[in-house]
C-alpha positions as CSV (number, residue, x, y, z in Angstrom):
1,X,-17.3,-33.1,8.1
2,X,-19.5,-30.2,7.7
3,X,-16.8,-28.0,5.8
4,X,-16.4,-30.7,3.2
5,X,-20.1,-30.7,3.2
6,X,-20.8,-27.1,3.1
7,X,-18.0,-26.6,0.4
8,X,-19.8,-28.3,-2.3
9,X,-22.7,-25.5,-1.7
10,X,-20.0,-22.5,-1.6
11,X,-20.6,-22.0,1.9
12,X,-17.5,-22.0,3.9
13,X,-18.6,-21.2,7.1
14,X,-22.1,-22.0,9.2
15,X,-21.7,-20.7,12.2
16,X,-24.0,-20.8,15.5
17,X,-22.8,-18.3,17.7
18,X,-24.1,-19.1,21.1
19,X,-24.0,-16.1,22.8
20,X,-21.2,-16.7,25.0
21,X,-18.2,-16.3,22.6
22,X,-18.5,-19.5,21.7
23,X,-20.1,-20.9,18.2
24,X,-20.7,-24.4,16.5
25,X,-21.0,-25.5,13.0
26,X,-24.1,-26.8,11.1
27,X,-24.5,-28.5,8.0
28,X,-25.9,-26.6,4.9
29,X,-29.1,-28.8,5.1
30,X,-29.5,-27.3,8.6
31,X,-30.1,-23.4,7.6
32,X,-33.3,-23.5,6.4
33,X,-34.8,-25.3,8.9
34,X,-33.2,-23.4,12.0
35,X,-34.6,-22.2,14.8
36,X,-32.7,-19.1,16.8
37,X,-32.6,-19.0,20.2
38,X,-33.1,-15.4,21.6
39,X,-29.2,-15.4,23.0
40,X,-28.5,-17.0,19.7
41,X,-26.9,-15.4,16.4
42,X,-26.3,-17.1,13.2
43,X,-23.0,-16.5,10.4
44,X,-23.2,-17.7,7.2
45,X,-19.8,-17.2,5.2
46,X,-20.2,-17.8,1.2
47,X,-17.8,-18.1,-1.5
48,X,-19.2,-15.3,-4.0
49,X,-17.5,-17.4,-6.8
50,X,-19.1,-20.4,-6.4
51,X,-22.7,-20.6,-8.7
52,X,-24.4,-22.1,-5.6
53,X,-23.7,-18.9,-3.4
54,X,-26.1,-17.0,-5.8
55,X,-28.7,-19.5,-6.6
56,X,-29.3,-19.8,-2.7
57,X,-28.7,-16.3,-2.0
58,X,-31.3,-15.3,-4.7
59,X,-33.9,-18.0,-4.1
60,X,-33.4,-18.9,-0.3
61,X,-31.7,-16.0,2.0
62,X,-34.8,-14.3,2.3
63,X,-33.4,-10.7,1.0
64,X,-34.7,-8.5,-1.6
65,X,-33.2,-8.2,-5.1
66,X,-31.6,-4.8,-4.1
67,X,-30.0,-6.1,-1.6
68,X,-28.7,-9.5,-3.5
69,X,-28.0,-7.6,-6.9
70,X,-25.4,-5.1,-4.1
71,X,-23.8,-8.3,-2.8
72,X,-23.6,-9.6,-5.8
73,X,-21.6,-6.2,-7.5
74,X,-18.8,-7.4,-9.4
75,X,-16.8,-4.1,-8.6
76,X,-17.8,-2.6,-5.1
77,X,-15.8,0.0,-2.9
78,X,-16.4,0.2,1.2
79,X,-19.6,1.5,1.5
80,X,-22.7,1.6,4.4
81,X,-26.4,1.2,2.9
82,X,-28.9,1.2,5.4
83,X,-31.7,-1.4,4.4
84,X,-35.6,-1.3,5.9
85,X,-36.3,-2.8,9.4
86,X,-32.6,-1.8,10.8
87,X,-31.0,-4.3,8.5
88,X,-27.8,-2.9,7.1
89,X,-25.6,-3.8,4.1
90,X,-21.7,-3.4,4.7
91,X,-18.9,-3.6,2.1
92,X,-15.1,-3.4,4.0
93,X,-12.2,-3.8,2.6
94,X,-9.3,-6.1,3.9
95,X,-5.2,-6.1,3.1
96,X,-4.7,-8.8,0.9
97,X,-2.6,-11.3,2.3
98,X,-2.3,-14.4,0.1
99,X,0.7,-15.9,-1.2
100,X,1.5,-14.3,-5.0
101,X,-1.0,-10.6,-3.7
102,X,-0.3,-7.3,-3.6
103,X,-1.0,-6.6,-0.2
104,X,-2.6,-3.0,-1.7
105,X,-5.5,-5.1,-4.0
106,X,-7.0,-5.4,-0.8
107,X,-9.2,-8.1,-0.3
108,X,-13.5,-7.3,-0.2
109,X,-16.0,-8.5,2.0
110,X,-19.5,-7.9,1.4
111,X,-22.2,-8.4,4.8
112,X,-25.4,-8.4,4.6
113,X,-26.3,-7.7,8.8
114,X,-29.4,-8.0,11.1
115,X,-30.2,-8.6,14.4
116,X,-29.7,-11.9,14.4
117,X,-28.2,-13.1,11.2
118,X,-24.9,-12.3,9.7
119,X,-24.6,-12.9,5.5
120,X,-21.1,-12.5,4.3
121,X,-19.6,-12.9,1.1
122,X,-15.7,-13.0,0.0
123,X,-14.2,-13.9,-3.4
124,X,-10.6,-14.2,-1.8
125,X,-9.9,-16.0,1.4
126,X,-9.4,-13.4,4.1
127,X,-6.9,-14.4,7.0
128,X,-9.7,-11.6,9.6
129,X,-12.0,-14.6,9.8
130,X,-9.6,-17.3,9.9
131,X,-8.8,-15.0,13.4
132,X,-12.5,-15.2,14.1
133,X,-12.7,-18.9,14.1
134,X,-9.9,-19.3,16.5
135,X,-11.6,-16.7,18.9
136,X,-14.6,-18.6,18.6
137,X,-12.6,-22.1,19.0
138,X,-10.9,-20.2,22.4
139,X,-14.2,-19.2,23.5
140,X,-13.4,-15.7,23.2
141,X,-15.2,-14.4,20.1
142,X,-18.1,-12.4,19.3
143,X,-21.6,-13.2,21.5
144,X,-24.1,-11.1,19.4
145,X,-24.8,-10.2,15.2
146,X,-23.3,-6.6,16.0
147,X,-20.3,-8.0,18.0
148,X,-19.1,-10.2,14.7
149,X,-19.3,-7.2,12.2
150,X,-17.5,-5.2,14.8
151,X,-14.8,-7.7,15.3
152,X,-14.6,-8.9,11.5
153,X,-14.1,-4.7,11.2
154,X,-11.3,-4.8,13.7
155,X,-9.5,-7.6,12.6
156,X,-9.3,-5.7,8.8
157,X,-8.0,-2.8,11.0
158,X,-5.2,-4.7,12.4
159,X,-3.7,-6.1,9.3
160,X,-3.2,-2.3,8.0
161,X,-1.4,-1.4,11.1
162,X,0.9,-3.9,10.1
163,X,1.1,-3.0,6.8
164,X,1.2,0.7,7.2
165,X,3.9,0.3,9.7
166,X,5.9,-1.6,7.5
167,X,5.7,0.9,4.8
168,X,7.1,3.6,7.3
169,X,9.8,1.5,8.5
170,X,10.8,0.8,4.5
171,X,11.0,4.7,4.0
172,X,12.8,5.4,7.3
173,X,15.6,3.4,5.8
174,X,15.7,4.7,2.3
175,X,16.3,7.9,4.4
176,X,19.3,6.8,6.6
177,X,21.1,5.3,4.1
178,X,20.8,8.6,1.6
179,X,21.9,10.5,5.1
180,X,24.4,7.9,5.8
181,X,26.3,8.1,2.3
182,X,26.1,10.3,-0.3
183,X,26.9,7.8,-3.1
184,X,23.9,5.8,-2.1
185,X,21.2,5.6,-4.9
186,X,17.9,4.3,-4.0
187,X,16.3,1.7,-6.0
188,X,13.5,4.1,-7.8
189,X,11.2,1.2,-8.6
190,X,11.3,0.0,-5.4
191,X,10.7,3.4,-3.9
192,X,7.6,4.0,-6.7
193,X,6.3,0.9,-5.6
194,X,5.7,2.2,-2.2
195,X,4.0,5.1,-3.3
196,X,1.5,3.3,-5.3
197,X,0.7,0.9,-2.8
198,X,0.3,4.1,0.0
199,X,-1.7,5.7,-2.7
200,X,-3.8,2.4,-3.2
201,X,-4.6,1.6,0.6
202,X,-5.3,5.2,0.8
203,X,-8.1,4.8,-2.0
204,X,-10.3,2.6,-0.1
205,X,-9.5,2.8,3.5
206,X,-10.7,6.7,3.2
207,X,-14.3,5.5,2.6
208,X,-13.8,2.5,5.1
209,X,-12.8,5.6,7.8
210,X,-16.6,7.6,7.1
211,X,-18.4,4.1,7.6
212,X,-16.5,3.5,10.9
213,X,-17.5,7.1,11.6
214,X,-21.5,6.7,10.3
215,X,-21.4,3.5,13.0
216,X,-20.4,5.6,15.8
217,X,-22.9,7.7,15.0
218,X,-26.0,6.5,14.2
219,X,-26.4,3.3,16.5
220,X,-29.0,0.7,14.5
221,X,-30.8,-0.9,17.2
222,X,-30.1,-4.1,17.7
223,X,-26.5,-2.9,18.3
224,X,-24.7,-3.6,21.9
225,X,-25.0,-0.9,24.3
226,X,-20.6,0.3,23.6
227,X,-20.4,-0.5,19.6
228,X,-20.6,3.1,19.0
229,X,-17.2,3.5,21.0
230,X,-15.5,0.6,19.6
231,X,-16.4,2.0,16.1
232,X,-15.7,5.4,17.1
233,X,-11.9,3.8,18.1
234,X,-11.6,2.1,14.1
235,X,-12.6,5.1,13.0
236,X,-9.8,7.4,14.9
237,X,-7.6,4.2,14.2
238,X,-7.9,4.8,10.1
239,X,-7.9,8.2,10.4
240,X,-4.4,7.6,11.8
241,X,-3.4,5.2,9.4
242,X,-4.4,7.6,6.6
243,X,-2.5,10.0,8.2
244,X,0.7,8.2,8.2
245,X,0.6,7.3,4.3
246,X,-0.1,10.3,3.3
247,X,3.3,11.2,5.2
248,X,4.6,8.2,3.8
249,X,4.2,9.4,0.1
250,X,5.5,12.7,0.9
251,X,8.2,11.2,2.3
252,X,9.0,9.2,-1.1
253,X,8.6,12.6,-2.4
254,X,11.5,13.9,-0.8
255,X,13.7,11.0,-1.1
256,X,12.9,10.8,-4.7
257,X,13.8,14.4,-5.2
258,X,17.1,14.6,-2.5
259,X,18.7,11.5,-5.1
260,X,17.3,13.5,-8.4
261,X,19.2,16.9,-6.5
262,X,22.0,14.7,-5.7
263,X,22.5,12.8,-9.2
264,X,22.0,16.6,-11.1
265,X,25.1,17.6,-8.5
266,X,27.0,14.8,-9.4
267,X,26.6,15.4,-13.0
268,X,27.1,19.6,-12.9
269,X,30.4,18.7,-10.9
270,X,31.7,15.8,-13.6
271,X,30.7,18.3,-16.4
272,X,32.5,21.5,-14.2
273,X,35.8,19.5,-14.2
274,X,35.2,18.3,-17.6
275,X,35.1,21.9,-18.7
276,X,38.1,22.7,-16.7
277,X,40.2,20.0,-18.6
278,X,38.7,21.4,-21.9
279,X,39.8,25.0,-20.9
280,X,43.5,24.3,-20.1
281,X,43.8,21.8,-22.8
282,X,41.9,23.2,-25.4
283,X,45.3,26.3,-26.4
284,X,47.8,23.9,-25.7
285,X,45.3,21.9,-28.8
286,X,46.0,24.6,-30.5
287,X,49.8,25.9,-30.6
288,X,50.4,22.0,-31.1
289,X,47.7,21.7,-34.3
290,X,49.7,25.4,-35.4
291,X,53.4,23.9,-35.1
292,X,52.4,20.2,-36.6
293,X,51.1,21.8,-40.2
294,X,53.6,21.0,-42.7
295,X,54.7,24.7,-44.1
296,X,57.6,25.8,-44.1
297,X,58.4,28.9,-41.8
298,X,57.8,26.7,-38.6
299,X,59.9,28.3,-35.8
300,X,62.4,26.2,-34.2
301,X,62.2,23.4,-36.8
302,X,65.7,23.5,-37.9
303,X,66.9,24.0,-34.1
304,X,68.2,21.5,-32.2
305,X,65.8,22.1,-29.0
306,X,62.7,23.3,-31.2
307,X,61.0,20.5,-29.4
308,X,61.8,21.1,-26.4
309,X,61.0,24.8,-26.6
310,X,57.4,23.9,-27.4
311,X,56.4,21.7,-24.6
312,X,57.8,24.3,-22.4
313,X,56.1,26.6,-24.3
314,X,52.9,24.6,-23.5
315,X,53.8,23.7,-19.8
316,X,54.2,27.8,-19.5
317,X,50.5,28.1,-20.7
318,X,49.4,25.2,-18.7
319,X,50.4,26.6,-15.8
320,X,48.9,30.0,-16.4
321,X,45.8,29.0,-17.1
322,X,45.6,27.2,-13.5
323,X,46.7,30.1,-11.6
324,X,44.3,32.5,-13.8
325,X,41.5,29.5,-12.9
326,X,43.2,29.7,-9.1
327,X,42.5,33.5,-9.4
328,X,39.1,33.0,-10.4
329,X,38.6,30.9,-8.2
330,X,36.9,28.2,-10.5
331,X,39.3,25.4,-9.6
């Protein structure tokens, strides 16, 4: 009821986090009005499209117009802005996962983050807080406002894994089947296509690696007591990540340059034998282009076995030419 309600406003999720991994929805209507218990936290999930998202983000949330004209960037890439009074602004990036997506235009999500009060915008539906609603439904999500950021951050983290791992495994078979047969040739779109996306996750979840890292490192106060080492783990998590598609592009390096080595190979052998042909052929071309002009004075003409004389005459050359080639050890 409150979903279809809150839709109409952009809001697609009002959440109540009570403090024990639990949470409970409330009604647009109920936000300004609400009153936070110490233990409590409160999420409020916006669809940045919608034109009610900004009226009530501009007129209503209570933030400065630094802070809304940020959230409201139509372009942003993952960045950490530390705001006055420990509030912090925090723009992630997420795999994009919808049906029709490239998983590499990954998907962002722009937080606005206090102690007790959680603003977060999307443009695209991201499948990290469809997780956080089922922890909360479970009973096992976040309890506090630093918990949710950190969990919204490590739900992003997991859809790369999956992601990156995929790429990997994709690669790993381009490389056993060129290994496997030698006539194999790898689709190159394909195999440019996983470049581009490694190079395009790489282009935003650099940045999204240093804020992990800023996190660990300068703790805001309001944050739980072991954030910093669950931030310092996303951080070493990315850094691994990056790790592996930067091996993964050099890896499409090689494959693309072990088929361009292997197609230049086929095509210096096919012209080798072609030359070959051309060399034994090419005087046999000739004494038969000398004997077919129409002068007179052609030997053998006028005898019997004139024709036979010439194709031995060419067989003879023929079969010089292939031991000379033998000798030279070019056939």
């Amino acid at each position: 009821m409150f979903e279809e309600e809150n839709a109409q406003w952009g809001l697609v999720h009002a959440l109540v986090l009570d403090g024990k991994g639990g949470a409970r929805s409330i009604a647009r209507t109920e936000i300004d009005e609400l009153q936070l218990q110490p233990h409590q936290s409160l999420w409020l999930h916006w669809d940045r499209s919608h034109p009610q998202t900004r009226s009530w983000l501009r007129s209503s949330s209570g933030l400065s117009e630094f802070s809304c004209d940020l959230l409201l960037e139509e372009n942003t890439r993952p960045r950490l802005v530390p705001l006055p009074d420990d509030e912090l602004l925090l723009f992630l990036r997420g795999v994009n996962l919808n049906p029709g997506a490239e998983p590499e235009d990954m998907v962002s999500v722009r937080i606005f983050a206090q102690a007790q009060r959680i603003i977060s915008l999307r443009l695209r539906p991201l499948r990290a807080t469809d997780d956080l609603l089922e922890q909360f439904a479970a009973c096992k999500g976040p309890k506090t406002a630093s918990e949710l950021i950190l969990y919204l951050a490590q739900h992003l983290t997991e859809k790369v894994q999956a992601l990156v791992e995929g790429l990997s495994e994709t690669v790993d078979l381009e490389e056993d089947k060129l290994d496997a047969d030698e006539r194999y040739t790898p689709e190159h779109g394909s195999i440019l296509q996983l470049r581009r996306r490694a190079a395009g996750l790489r282009r935003f979840l650099a940045p999204q690696r240093d804020i992990y890292g800023q996190l660990a490192r300068n703790k805001v106060p309001w944050f739980v007591d072991d954030d910093a080492d669950y931030w310092n783990e996303l951080n070493n998590s990315l850094t691994r990540y990056l790790e592996e598609l930067e091996l993964a592009r050099e890896r499409v390096g090689l494959v693309l340059e072990a088929e361009d080595r292997r197609q230049s190979e086929r095509m210096n052998r096919t012209m080798y034998r072609f030359g070959v042909i051309t060399g034994i052929f090419l005087p046999m071309s000739f004494l038969t282009g000398l004997l077919g002009i129409n002068v007179g004075g052609i030997p053998g003409a006028d005898n019997p076995y004139g024709f036979t004389m010439a194709c031995g005459l060419m067989v003879a050359v023929a079969l010089g030419q292939w031991l000379l080639f033998r000798r030279l050890r070019w056939v």
